[in-house]
VOLUM-143079 format. One record per residue (C-alpha): residue in three letters; x, y, z. Coordinates in steps of 0.5 Angstrom, whole numbers, always signed. Example, Ala and Ser with C-alpha at 12.3 -4.5 7.8 and 13.67 -1.06 7.14 Angstrom:
{aa = ALA | u = +25 | v = -9 | w = +16} $
{aa = SER | u = +27 | v = -2 | w = +14} $
This chain:
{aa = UNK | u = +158 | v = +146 | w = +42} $
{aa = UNK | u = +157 | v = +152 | w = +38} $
{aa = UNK | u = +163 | v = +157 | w = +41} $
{aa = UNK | u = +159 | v = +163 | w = +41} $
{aa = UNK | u = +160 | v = +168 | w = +47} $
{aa = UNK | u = +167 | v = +172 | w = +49} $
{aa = UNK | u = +169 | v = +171 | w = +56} $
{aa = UNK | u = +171 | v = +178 | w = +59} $
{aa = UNK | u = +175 | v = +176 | w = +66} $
{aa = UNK | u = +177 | v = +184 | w = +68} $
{aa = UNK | u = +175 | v = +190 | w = +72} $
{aa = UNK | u = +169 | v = +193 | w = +74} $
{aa = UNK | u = +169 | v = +201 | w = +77} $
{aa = UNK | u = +163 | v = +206 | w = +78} $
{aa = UNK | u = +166 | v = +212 | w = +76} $
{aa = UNK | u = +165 | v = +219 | w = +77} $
{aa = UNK | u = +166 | v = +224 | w = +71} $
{aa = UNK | u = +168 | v = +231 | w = +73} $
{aa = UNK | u = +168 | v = +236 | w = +67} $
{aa = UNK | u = +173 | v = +242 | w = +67} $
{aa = UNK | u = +176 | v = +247 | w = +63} $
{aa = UNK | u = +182 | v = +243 | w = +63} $
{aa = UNK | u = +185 | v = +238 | w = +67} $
{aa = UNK | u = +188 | v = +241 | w = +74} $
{aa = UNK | u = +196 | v = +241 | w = +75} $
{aa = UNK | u = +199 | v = +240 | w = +82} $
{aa = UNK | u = +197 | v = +244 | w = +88} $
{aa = UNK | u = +191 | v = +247 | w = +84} $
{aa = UNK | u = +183 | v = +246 | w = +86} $
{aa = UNK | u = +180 | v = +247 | w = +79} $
{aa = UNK | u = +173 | v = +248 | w = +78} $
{aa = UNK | u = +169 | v = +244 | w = +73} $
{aa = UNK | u = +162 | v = +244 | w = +71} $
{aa = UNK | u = +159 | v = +238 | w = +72} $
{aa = UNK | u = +159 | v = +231 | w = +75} $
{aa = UNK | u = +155 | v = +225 | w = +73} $
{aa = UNK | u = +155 | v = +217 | w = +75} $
{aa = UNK | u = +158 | v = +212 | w = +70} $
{aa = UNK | u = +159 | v = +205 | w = +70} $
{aa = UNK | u = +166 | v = +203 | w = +68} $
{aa = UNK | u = +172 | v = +199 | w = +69} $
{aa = UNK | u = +176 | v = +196 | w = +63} $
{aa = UNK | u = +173 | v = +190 | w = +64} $
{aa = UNK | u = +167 | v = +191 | w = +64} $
{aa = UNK | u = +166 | v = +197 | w = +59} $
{aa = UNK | u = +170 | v = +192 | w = +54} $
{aa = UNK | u = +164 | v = +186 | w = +56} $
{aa = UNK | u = +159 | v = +191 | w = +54} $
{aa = UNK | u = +163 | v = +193 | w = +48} $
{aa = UNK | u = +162 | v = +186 | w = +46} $
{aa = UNK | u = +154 | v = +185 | w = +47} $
{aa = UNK | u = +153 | v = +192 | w = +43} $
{aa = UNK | u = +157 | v = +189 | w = +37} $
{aa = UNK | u = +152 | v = +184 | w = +37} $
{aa = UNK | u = +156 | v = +178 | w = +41} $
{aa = UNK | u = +153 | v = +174 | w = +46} $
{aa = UNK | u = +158 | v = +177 | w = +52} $
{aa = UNK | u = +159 | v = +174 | w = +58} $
{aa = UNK | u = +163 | v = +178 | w = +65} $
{aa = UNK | u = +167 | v = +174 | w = +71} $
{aa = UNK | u = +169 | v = +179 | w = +77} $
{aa = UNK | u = +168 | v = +182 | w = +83} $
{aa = UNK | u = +163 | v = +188 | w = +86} $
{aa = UNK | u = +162 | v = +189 | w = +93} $
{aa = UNK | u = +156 | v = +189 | w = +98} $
{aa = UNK | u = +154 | v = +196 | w = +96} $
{aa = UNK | u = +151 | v = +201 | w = +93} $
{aa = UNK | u = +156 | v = +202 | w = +87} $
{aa = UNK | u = +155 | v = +194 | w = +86} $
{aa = UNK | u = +148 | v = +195 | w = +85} $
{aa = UNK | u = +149 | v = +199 | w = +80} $
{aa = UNK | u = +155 | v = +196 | w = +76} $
{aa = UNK | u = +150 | v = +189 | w = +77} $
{aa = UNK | u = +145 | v = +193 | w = +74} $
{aa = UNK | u = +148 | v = +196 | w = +68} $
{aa = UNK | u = +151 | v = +189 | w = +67} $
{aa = UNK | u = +145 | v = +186 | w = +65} $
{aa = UNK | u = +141 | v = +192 | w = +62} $
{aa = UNK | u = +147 | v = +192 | w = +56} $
{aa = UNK | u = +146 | v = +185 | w = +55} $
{aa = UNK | u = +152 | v = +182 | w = +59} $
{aa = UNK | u = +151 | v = +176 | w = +63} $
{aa = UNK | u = +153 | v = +177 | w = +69} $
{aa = UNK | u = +152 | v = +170 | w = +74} $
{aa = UNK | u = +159 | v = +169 | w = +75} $
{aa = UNK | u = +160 | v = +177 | w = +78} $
{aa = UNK | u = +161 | v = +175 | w = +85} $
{aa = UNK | u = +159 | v = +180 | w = +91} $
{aa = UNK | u = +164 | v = +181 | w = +96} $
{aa = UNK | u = +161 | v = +183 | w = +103} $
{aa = UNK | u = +167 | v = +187 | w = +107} $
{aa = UNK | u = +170 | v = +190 | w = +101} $
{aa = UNK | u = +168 | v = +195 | w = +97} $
{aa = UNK | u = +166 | v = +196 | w = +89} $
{aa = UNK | u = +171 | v = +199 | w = +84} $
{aa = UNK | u = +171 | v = +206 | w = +83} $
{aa = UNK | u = +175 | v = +211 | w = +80} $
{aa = UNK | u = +175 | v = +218 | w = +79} $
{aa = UNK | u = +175 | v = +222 | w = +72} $
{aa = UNK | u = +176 | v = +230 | w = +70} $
{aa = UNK | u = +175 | v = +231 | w = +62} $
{aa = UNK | u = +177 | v = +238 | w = +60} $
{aa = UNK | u = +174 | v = +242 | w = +55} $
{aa = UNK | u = +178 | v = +238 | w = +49} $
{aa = UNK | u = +176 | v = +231 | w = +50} $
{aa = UNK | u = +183 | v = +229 | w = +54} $
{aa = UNK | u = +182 | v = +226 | w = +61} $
{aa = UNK | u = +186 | v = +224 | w = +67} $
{aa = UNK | u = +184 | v = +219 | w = +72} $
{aa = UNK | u = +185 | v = +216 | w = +79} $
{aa = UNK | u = +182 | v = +208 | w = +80} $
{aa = UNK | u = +181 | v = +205 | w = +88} $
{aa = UNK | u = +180 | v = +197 | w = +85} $
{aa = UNK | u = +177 | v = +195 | w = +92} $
{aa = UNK | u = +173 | v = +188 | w = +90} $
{aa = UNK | u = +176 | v = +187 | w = +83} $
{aa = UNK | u = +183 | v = +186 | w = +88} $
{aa = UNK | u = +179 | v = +180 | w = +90} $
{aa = UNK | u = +176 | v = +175 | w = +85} $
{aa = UNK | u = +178 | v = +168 | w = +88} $
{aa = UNK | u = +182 | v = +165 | w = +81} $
{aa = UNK | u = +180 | v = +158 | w = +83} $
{aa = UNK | u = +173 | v = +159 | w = +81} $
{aa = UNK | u = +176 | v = +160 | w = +75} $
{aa = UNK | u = +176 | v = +153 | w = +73} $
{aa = UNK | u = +168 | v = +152 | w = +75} $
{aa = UNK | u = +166 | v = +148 | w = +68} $
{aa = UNK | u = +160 | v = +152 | w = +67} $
{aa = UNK | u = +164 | v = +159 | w = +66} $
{aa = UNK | u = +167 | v = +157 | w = +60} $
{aa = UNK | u = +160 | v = +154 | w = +56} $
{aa = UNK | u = +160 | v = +156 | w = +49} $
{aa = UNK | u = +166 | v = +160 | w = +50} $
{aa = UNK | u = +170 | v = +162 | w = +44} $
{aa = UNK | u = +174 | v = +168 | w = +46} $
{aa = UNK | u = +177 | v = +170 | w = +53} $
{aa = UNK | u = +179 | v = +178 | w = +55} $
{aa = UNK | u = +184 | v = +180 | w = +59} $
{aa = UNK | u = +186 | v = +187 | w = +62} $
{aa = UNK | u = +191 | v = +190 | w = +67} $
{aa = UNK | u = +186 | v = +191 | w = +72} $
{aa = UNK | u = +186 | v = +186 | w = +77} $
{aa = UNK | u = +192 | v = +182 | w = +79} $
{aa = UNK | u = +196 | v = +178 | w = +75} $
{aa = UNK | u = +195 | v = +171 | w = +78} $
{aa = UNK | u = +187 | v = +172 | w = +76} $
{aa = UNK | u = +191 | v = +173 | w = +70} $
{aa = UNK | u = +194 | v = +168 | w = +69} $
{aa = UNK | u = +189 | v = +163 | w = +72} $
{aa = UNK | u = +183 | v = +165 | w = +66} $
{aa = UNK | u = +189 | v = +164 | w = +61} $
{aa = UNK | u = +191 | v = +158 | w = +63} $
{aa = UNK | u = +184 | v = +155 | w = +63} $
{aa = UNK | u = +183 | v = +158 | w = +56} $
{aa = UNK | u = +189 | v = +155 | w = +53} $
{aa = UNK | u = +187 | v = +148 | w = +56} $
{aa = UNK | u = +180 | v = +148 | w = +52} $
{aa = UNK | u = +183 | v = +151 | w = +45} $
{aa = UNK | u = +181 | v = +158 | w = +47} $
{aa = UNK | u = +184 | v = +164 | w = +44} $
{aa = UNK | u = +187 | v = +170 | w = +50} $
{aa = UNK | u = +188 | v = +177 | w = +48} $
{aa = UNK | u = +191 | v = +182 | w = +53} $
{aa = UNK | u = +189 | v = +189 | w = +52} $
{aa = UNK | u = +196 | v = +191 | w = +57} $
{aa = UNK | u = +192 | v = +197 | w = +60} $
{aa = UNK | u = +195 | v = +200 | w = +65} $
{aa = UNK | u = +201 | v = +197 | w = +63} $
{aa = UNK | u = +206 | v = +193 | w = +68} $
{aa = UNK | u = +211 | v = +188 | w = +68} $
{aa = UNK | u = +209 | v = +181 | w = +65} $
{aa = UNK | u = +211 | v = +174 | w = +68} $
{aa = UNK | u = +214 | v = +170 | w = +62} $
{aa = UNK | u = +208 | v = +165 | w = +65} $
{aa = UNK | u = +203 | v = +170 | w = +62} $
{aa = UNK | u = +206 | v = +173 | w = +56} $
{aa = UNK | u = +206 | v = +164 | w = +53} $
{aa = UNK | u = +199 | v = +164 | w = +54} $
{aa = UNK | u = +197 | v = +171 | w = +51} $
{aa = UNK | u = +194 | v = +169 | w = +42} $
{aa = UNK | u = +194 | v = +177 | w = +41} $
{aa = UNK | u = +197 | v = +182 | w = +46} $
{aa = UNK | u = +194 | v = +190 | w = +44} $
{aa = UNK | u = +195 | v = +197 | w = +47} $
{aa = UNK | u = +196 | v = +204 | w = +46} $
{aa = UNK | u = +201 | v = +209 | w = +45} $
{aa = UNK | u = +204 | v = +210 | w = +51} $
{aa = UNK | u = +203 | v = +203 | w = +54} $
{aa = UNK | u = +207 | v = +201 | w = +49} $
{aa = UNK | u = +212 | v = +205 | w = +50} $
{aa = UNK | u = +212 | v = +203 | w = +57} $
{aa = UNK | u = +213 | v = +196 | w = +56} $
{aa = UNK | u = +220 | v = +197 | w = +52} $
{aa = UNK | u = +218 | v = +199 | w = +45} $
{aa = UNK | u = +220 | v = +207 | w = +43} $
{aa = UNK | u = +216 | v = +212 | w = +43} $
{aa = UNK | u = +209 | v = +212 | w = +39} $
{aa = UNK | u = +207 | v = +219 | w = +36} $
{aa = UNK | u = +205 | v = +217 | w = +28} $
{aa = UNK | u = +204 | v = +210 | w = +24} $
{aa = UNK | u = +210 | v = +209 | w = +22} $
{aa = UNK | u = +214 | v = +208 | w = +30} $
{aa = UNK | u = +207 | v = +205 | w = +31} $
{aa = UNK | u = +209 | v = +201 | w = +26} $
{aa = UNK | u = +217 | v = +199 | w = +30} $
{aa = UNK | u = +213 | v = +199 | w = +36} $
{aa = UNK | u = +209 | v = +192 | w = +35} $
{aa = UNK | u = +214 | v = +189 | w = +31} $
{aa = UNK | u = +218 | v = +190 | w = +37} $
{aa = UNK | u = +212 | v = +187 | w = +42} $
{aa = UNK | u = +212 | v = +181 | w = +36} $
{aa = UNK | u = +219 | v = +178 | w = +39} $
{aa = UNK | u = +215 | v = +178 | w = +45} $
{aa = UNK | u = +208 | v = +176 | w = +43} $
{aa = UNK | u = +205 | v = +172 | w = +38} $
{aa = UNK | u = +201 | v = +177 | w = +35} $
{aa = UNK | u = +200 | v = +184 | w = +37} $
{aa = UNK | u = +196 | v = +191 | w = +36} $
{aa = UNK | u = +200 | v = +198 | w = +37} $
{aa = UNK | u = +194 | v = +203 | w = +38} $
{aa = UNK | u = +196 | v = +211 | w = +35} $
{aa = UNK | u = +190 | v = +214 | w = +37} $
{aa = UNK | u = +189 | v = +220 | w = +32} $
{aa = UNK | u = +194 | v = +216 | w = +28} $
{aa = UNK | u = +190 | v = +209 | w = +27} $
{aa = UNK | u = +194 | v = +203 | w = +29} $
{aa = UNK | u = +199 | v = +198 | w = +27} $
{aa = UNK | u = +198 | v = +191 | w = +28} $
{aa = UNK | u = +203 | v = +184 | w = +27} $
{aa = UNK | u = +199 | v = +177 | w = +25} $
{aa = UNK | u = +202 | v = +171 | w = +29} $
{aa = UNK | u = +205 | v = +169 | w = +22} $
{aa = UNK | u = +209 | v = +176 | w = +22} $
{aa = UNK | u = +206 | v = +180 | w = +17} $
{aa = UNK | u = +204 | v = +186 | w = +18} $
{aa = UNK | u = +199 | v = +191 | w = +16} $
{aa = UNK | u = +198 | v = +199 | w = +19} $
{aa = UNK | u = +191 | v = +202 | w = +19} $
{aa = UNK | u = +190 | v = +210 | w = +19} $
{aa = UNK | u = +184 | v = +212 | w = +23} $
{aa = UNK | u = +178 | v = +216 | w = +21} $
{aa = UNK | u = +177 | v = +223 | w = +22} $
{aa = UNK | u = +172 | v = +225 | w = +27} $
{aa = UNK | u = +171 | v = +231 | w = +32} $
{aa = UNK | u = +174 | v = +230 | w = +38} $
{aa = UNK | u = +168 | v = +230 | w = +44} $
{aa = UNK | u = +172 | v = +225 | w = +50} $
{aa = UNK | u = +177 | v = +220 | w = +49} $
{aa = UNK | u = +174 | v = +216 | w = +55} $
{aa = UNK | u = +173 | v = +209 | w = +54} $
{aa = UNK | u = +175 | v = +209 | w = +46} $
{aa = UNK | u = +180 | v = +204 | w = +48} $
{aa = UNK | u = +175 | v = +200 | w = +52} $
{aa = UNK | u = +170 | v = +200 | w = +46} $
{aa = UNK | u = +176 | v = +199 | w = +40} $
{aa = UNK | u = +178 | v = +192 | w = +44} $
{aa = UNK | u = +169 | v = +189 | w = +45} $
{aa = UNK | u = +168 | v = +190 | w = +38} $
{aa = UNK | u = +175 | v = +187 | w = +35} $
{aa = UNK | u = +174 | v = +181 | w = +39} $
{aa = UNK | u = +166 | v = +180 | w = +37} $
{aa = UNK | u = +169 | v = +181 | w = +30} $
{aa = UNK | u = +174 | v = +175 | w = +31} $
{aa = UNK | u = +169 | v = +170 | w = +35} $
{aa = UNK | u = +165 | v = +172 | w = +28} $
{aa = UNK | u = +172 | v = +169 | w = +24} $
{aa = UNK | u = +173 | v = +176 | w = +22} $
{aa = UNK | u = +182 | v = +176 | w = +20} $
{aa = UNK | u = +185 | v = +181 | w = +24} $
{aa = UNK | u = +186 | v = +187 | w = +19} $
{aa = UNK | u = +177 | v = +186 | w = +19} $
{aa = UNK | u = +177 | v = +186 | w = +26} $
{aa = UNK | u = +181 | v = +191 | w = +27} $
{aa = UNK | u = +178 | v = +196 | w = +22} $
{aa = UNK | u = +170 | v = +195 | w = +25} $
{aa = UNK | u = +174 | v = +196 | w = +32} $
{aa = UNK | u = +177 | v = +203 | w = +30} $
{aa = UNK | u = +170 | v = +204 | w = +27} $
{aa = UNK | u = +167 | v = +203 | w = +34} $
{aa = UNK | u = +172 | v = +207 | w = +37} $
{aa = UNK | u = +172 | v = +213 | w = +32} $
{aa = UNK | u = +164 | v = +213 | w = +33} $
{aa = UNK | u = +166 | v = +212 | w = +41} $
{aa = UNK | u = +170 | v = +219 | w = +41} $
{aa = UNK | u = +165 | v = +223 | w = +37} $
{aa = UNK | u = +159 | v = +221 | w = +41} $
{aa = UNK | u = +155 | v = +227 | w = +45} $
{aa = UNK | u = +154 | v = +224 | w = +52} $
């Protein structure tokens, strides 16, 4: 059977935005200028990132019984994402979070999981969740064990897995021998062992460190661009467009739905990854 869909198992989050002059420091109450609703979660944002690159995206997760559900259910299915295997949970709340955006682009966020802490990992193994699937998405934003379950399940029916490891935590060695492409940021990577990351060349350093661990893996360097390591240990770095900053927000989620569409589409890594810091520079020079 033709393997055309990516399968997204993550997070999802109706997220509240606040823009302010700058981001508030302990103790203080800032003012900001205006709030606005958006759907969100990594999960979610990366599963609609998929359909916008023109690649059939299907979303496995968990909204509660409520308003903020509705929402996310609808945005879902308005963005092309089918969303039959998101299940509602009565007694929980739906993800949220909440983001400020200073006046340069830079945001800082808080995130209450609620539902996504709840998705059951055995109806991961429903037959019907894996028609026509040809690549599996994972985050850091629900529990580990679903995590480990989806993959399992992927890896069982000869399906690639990538980890975007965000936020970053520690790893069972379970996950990581089931991960095809691990990929994260700067200060992810930092986070899980590698050096600091502040240009293309410790980028660079970062994901050949990541790589003993991983069979292939992307080092994201914001403005700086990316360094990547293929499964067979070349490597290959990749600057970023030059845009103007209007929001940082998302980029990532953005970067991630269009490298995997272009890999379902049997594009080689270093083709994916520059459709995917394409995607990501036209993300962050976007006007709301």
């Amino acid at each position: 059977m033709p393997q055309t869909t990516v399968l997204t198992v993550g997070s999802l989050h109706y997220d509240i935005m606040v823009k302010a002059d700058h981001l508030p420091r302990k103790d203080e109450t800032s003012v900001g200028s205006r709030w606005y609703p958006k759907f969100g979660g990594k999960g979610g944002n990366q599963a609609v990132a998929v359909a916008r690159a023109g690649v059939a995206s299907r979303m496995f997760g968990a909204v509660g019984e409520d308003d903020f559900g509705t929402f996310l259910r609808r945005a879902l299915r308005e963005a092309g994402v089918e969303d039959g295997f998101v299940t509602t949970l009565s007694g929980v709340g739906s993800g949220m979070s909440v983001a400020i955006m200073d006046a340069e682009g830079d945001y800082a966020a808080t995130i209450v999981s609620g539902a996504n802490l709840q998705s059951d990992p055995a109806a991961l193994a429903d037959p019907g969740l894996w028609h026509g699937i040809g690549l599996l998405i994972l985050q850091n934003e629900v529990p580990e064990a679903l995590n480990i379950a989806a993959a399992h399940q992927a890896k069982a029916r000869g399906i690639r897995t990538i980890l975007n490891a965000a936020p970053a935590r520690d790893l069972s060695d379970d996950l990581i021998g089931l991960i095809d492409l691990l990929v994260v940021n700067a200060v992810e990577a930092e986070m899980m062992g590698a050096g600091p990351v502040d240009d293309l060349a410790s980028a660079a350093l970062a994901a050949h460190h990541l790589g003993a661990r991983f069979k292939a893996v992307i080092v994201t360097a914001g403005s700086n661009g990316l360094a990547a390591v293929e499964d067979e240990g070349e490597a290959f770095s990749l600057p970023a467009e030059k845009v103007q900053l209007v929001s940082s927000h998302g980029a990532g989620d953005a970067f991630i739905g269009t490298l995997c569409a272009a890999l379902l589409q049997a594009k080689s890594l270093d083709e994916a990854a520059k459709a995917a810091s394409h995607a990501a520079a036209l993300h962050v020079s976007a006007q709301d």
